[in-house]
C-alpha positions as CSV (number, residue, x, y, z in Angstrom):
1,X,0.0,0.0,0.0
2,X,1.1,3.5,-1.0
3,X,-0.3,6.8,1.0
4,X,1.0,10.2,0.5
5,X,2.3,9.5,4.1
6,X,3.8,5.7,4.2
7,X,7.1,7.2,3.9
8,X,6.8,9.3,7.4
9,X,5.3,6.1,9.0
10,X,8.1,4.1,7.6
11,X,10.3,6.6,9.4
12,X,8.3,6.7,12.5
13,X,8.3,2.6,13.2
14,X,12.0,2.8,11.8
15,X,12.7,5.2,14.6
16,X,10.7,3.3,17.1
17,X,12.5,0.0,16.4
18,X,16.0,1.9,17.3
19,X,14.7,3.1,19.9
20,X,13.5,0.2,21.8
21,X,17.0,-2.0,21.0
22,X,18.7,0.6,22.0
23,X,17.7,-0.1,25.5
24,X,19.3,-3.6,25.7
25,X,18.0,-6.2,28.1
26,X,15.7,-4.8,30.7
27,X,17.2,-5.9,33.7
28,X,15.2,-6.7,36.9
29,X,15.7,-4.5,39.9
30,X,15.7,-6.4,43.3
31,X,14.1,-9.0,43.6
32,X,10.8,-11.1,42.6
33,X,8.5,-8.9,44.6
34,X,10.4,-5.5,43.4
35,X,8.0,-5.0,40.0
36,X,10.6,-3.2,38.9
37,X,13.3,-3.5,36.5
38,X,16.0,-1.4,34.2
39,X,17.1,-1.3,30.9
40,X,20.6,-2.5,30.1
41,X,22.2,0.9,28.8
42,X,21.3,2.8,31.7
43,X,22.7,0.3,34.0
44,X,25.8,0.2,31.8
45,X,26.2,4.1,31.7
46,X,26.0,4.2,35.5
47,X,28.5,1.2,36.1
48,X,31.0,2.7,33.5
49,X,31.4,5.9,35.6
50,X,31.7,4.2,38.5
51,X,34.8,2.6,36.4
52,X,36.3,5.6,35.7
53,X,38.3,6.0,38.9
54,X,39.2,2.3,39.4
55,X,43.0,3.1,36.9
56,X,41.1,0.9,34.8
57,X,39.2,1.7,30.6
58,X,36.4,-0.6,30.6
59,X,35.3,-1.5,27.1
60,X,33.0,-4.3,26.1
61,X,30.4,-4.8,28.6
62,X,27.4,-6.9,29.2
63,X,25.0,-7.4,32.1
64,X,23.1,-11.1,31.9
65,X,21.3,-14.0,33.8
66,X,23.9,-15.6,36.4
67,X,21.6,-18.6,35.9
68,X,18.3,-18.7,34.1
69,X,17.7,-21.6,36.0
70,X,17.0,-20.0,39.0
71,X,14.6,-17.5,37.4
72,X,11.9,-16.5,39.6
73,X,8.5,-15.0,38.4
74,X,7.9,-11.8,39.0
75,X,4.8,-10.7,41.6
76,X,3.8,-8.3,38.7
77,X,3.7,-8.5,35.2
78,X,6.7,-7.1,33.4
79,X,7.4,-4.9,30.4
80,X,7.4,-7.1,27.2
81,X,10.4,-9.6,27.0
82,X,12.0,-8.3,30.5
83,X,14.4,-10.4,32.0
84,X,12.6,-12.7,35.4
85,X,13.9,-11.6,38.8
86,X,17.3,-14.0,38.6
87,X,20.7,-12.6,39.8
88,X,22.8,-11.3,37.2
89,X,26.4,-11.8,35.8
90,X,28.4,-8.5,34.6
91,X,30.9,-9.4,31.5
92,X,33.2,-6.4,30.4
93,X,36.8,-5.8,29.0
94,X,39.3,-3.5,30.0
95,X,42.7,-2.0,29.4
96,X,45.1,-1.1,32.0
97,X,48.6,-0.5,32.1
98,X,51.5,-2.9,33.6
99,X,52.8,-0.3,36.5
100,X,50.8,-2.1,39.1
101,X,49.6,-6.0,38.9
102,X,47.0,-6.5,36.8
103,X,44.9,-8.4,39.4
104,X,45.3,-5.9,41.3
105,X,43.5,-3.4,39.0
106,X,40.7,-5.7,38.5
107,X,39.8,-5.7,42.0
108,X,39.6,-2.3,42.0
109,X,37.4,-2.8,39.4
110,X,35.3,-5.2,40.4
111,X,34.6,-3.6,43.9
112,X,33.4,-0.2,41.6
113,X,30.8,-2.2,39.5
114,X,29.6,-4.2,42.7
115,X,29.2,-1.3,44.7
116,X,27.8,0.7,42.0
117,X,25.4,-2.0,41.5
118,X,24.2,-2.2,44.7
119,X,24.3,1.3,46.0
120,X,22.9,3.2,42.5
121,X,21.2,1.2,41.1
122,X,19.8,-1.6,43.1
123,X,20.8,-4.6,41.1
124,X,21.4,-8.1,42.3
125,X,24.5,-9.3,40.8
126,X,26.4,-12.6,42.0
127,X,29.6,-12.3,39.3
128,X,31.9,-10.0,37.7
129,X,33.5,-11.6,34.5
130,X,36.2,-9.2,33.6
131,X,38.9,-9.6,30.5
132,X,42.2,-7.7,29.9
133,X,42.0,-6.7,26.6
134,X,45.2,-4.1,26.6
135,X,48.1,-3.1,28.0
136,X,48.3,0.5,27.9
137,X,51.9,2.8,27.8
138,X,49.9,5.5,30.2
139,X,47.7,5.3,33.2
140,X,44.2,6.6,31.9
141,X,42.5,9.6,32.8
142,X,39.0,9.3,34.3
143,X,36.7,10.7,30.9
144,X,33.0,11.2,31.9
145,X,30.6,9.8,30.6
146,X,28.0,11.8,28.4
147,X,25.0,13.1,30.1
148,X,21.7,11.0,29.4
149,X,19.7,12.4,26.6
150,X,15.8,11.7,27.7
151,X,12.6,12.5,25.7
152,X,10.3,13.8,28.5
153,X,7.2,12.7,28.2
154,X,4.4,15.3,29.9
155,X,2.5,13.4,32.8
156,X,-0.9,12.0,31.7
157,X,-3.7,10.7,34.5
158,X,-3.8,10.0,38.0
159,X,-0.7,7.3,37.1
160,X,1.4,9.7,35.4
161,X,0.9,12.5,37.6
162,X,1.8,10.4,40.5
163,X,4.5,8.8,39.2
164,X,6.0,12.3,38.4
165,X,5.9,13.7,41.9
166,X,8.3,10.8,43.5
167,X,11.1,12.8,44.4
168,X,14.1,11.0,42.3
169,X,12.2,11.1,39.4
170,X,13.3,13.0,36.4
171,X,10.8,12.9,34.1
172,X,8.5,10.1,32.6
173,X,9.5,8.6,29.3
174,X,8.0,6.6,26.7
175,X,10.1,4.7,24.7
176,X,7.8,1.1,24.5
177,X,4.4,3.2,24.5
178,X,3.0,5.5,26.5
179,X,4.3,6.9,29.8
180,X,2.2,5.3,31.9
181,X,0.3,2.0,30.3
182,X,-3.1,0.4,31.8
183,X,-4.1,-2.8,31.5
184,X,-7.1,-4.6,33.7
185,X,-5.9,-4.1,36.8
186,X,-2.4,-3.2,36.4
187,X,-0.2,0.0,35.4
188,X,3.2,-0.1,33.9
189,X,5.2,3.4,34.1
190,X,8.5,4.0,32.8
191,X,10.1,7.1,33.3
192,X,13.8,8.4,33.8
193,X,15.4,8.7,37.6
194,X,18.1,11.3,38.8
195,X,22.0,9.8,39.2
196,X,22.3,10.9,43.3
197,X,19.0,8.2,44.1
198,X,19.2,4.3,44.1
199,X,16.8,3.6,41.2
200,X,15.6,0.9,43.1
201,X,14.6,2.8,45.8
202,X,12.6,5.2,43.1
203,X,10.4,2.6,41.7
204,X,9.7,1.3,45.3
205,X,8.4,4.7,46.4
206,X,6.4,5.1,42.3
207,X,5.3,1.9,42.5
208,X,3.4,2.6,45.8
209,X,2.6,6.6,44.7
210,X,1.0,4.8,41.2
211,X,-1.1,2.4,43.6
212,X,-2.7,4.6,46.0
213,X,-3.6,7.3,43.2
214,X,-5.4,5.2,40.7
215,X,-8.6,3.6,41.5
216,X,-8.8,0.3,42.8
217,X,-5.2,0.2,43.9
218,X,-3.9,-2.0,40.8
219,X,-0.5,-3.7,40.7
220,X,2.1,-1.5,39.4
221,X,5.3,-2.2,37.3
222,X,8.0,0.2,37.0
223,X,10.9,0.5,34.0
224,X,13.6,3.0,33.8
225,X,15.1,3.7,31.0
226,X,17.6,6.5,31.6
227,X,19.5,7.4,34.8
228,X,20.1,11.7,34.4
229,X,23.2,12.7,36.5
230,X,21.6,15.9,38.4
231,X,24.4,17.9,37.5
């Protein structure tokens, strides 16, 4: 079929397609009973400037199951083809130079992305798989990493507007739909969440902010996709 059109909403779905790979797995944030998870490039933008001051240049790096095996289903339904509640398993290369051991400088490493994990982002993570991939002449200089560009979506409805006013919220976004998406009995909200709060701690308080504004206290899924340094 051929409108005068097609080619803009060619465009559109290609643009929409990016978007949505773009945000890599959607990574489950706490546990089973959390409704909450994250997707896989905000994750990996906030663990890679927690590298930055560990003498180590991370390259590659992946966030996945530990072991699928031990899934768990969540209480709530997630965001399509969302990762179960299971711990996680983070992969990654980096360069370092020889003036220190090398085992050294991957503890150091290690210890950033656990702790940034736990404390930023609120993910549960049971192994750190990490690769020397060079050996560099110089120690590195800490580069920072570019800020989080975020389409704002406006609030919409008692969900939206709710969700907005948890402080630690940013903005809501909508890259997989709308902002805030009702089903029978259930609300999934996705929205961005500032860099100086856990994330986890964020969709805890939205989840419960979502619950008590809209009528008959539905169950409440939460997905960030971008975490905004508040600088």
């Amino acid at each position: 079929m051929t409108t005068a059109d097609s080619p803009y909403r060619a465009d559109g779905w290609t643009a929409a397609v990016r978007q949505r790979l773009g945000l890599g797995r959607l990574l489950p944030l706490g546990g089973p009973a959390d409704g909450s998870w994250i997707a896989e490039r905000a994750a990996a933008a906030v663990l890679r400037d927690a590298a930055a001051g560990s003498g180590a240049v991370l390259g590659t790096l992946r966030i996945a199951p530990a072991a699928e095996d031990h899934a768990v289903e969540p209480v709530v339904p997630g965001p399509p083809s969302a990762l179960p509640p299971v711990p996680l398993r983070i992969e990654a290369g980096f360069a370092a130079t020889a003036r220190r051991p090398l085992h050294t400088t991957a503890d150091a490493l290690r210890a950033a992305l656990l702790t940034a994990a736990a404390q930023r982002l609120g993910l549960v993570v049971d192994e750190v798989d990490l690769r020397v991939t060079e050996l560099l002449e110089e120690e590195p200089r800490p580069v920072p990493e570019p800020p989080s560009v975020v389409r704002a979506a406006e609030p919409d409805g008692a969900a939206g507007t709710a969700a907005a006013g948890v402080p630690g919220v940013v903005s809501l976004t909508q890259v997989l739909g709308s902002a805030a998406q009702h089903a029978r009995g259930h609300v999934r909200v996705e929205l961005a969440t500032a860099g100086d709060h856990r994330a986890l701690d964020v969709a805890r308080a939205v989840r419960g902010a979502v619950a008590g504004a809209v009528e008959g206290r539905p169950t409440v899924a939460v997905l960030v996709t971008a975490v905004v340094d508040p600088a």
